[in-house]
Backbone as JSON Lines, residues from 0, in Angstrom:
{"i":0,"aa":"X","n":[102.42,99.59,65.06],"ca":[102.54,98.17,64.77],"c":[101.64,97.36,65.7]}
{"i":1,"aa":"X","n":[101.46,97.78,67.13],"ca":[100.63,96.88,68.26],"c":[99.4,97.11,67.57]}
{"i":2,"aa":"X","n":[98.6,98.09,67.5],"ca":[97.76,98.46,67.01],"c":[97.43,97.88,65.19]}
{"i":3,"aa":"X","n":[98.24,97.24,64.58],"ca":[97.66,96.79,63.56],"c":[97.59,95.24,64.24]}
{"i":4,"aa":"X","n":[98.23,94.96,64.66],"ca":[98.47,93.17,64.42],"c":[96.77,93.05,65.52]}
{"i":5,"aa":"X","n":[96.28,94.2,66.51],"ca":[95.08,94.08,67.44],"c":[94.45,93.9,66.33]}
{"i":6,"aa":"X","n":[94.3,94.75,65.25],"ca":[93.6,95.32,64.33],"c":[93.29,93.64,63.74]}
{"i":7,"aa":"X","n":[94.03,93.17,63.1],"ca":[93.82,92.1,62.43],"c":[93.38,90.83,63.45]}
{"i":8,"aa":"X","n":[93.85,90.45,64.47],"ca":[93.66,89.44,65.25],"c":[92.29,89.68,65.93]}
{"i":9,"aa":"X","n":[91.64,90.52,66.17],"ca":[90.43,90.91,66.37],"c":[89.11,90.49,65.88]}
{"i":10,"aa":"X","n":[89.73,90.57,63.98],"ca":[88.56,90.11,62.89],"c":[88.97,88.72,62.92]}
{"i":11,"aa":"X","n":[89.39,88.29,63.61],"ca":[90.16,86.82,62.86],"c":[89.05,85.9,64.22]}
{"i":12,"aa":"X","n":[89.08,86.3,65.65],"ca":[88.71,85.67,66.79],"c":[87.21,86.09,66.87]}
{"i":13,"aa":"X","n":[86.58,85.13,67.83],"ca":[85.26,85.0,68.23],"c":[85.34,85.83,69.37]}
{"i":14,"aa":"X","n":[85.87,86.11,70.17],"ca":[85.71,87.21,71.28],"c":[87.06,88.24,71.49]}
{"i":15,"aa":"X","n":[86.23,88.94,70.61],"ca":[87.34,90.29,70.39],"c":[88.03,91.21,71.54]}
{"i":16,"aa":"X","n":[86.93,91.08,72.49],"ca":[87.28,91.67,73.92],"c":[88.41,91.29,74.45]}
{"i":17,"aa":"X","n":[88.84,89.69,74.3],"ca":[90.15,89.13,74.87],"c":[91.45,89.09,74.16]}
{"i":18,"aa":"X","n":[91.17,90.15,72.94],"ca":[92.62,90.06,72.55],"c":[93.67,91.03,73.36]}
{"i":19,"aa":"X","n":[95.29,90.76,73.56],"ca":[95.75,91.83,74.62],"c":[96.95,91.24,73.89]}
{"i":20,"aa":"X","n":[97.19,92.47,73.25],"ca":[99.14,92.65,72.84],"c":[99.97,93.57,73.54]}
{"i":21,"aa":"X","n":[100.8,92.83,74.14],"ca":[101.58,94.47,74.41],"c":[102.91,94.15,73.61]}
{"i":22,"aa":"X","n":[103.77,95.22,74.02],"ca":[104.88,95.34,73.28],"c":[105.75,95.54,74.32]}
{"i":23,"aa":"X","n":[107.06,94.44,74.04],"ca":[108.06,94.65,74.82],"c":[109.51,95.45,73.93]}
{"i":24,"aa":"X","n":[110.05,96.43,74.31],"ca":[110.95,96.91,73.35],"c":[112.34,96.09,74.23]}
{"i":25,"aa":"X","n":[113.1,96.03,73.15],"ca":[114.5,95.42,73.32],"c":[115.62,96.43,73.03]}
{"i":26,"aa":"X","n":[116.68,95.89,73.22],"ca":[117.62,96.74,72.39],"c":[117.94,96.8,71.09]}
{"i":27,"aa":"X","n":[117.47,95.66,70.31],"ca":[117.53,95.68,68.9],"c":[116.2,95.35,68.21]}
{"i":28,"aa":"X","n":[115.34,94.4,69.19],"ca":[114.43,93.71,68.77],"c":[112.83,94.17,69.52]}
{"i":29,"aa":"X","n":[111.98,94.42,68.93],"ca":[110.63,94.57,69.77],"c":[110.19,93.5,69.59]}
{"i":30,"aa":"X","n":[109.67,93.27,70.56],"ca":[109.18,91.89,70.56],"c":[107.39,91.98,71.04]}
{"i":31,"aa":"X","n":[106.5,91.77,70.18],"ca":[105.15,91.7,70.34],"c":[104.19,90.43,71.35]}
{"i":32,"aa":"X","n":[103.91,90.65,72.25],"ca":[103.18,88.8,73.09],"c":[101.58,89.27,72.72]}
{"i":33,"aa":"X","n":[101.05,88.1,72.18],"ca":[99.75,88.41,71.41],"c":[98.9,87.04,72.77]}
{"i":34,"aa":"X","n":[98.11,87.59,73.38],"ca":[96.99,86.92,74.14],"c":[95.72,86.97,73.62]}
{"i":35,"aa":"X","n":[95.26,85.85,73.69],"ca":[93.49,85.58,73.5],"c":[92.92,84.56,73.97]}
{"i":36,"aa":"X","n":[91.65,84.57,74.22],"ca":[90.64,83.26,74.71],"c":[91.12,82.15,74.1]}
{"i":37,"aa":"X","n":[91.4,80.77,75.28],"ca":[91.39,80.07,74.8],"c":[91.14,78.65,73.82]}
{"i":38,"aa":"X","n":[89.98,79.1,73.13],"ca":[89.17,78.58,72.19],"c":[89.64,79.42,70.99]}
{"i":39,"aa":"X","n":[89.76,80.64,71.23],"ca":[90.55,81.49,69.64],"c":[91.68,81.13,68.87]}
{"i":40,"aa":"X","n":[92.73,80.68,70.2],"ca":[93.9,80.21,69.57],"c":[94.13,79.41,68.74]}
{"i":41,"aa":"X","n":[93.16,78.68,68.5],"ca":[93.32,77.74,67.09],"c":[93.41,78.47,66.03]}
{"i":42,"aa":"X","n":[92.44,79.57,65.82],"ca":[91.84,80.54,65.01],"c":[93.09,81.04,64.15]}
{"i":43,"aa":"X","n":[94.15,81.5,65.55],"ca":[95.22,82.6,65.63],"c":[96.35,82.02,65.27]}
{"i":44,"aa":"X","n":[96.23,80.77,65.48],"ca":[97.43,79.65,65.27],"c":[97.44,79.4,63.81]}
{"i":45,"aa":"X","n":[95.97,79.07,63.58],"ca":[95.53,78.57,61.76],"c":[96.02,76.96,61.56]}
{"i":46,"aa":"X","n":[95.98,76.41,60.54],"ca":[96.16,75.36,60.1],"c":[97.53,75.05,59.93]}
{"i":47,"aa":"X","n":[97.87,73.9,60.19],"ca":[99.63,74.08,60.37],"c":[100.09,75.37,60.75]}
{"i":48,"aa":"X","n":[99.29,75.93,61.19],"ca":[100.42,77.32,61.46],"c":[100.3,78.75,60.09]}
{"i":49,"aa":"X","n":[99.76,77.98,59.36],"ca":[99.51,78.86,58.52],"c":[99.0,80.74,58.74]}
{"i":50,"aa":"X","n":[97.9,80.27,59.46],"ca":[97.82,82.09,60.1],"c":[99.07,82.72,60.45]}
{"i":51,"aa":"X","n":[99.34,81.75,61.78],"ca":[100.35,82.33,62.76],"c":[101.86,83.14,61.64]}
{"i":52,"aa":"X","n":[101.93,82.36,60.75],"ca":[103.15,82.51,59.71],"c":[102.63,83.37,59.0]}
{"i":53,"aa":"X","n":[101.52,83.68,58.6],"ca":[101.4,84.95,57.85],"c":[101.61,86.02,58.9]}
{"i":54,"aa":"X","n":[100.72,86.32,59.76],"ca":[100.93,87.46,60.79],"c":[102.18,87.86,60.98]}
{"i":55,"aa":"X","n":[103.28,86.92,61.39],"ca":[104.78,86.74,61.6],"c":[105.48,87.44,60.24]}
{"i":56,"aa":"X","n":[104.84,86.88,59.31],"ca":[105.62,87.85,57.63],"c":[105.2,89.22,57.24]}
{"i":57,"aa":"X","n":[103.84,89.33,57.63],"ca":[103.4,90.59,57.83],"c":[104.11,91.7,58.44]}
{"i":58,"aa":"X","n":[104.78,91.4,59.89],"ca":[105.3,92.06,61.02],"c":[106.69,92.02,60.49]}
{"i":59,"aa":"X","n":[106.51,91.23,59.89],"ca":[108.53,91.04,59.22],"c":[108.85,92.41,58.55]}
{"i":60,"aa":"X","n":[107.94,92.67,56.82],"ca":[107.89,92.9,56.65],"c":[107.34,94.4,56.32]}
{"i":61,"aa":"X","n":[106.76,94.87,57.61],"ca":[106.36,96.18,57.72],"c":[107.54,96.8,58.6]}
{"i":62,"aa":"X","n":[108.27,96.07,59.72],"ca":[109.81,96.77,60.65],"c":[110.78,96.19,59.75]}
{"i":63,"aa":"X","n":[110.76,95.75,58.58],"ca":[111.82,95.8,57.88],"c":[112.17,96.99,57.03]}
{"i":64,"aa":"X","n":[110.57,97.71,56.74],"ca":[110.79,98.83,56.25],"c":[111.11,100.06,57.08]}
{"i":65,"aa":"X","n":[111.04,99.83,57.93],"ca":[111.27,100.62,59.05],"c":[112.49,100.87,59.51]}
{"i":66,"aa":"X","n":[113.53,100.21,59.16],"ca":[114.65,99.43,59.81],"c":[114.63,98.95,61.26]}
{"i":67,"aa":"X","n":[113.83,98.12,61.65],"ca":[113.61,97.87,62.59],"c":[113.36,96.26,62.6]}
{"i":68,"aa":"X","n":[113.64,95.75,64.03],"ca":[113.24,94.13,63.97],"c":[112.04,93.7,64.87]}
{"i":69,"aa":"X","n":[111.02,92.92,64.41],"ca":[109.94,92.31,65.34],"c":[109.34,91.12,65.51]}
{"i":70,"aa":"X","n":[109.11,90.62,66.5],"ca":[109.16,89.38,66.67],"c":[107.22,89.35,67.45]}
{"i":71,"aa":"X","n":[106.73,88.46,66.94],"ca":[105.21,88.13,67.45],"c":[105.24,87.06,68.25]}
{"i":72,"aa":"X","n":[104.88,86.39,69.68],"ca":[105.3,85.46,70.39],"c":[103.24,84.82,70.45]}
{"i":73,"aa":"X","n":[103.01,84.37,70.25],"ca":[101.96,83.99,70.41],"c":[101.69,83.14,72.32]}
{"i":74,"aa":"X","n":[100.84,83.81,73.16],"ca":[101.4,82.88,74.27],"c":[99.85,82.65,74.79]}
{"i":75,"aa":"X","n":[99.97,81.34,75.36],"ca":[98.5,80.95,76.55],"c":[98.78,81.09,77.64]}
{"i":76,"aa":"X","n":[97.38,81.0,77.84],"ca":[97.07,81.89,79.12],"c":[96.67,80.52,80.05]}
């Protein structure tokens, strides 16, 4: 899962070098913190939020099949 959402946020930003996800596991919930340059984050954010909410349904929907729960935190640096 870290490895796709890099995967996608990568093609999406102007300096690919600064993307950095890690993954925090929980007891019920993994929870993903997605970092990048701060000029990308608009990119990553999208229009109203629009990106950010797809990525978020994406991740929904791939640990839902999983039975699993995940959460994407978008954070600045």
């Amino acid at each position: 899962m870290r490895d796709f959402i890099d995967y996608i946020v990568r093609a999406l930003v102007d300096n690919p070098d600064q993307v950095d996800v890690r993954e925090v596991e929980g007891s019920r919930t993994t929870v993903y913190e997605l970092r990048v340059a701060q000029p990308d984050l608009g990119k990553v954010i999208g229009r109203s939020g629009n990106t950010a909410r797809s990525l978020r349904t994406l991740l929904s929907a791939i640990s839902a099949r999983q039975g699993k729960r995940a959460v994407l935190e978008i954070l600045e640096d």
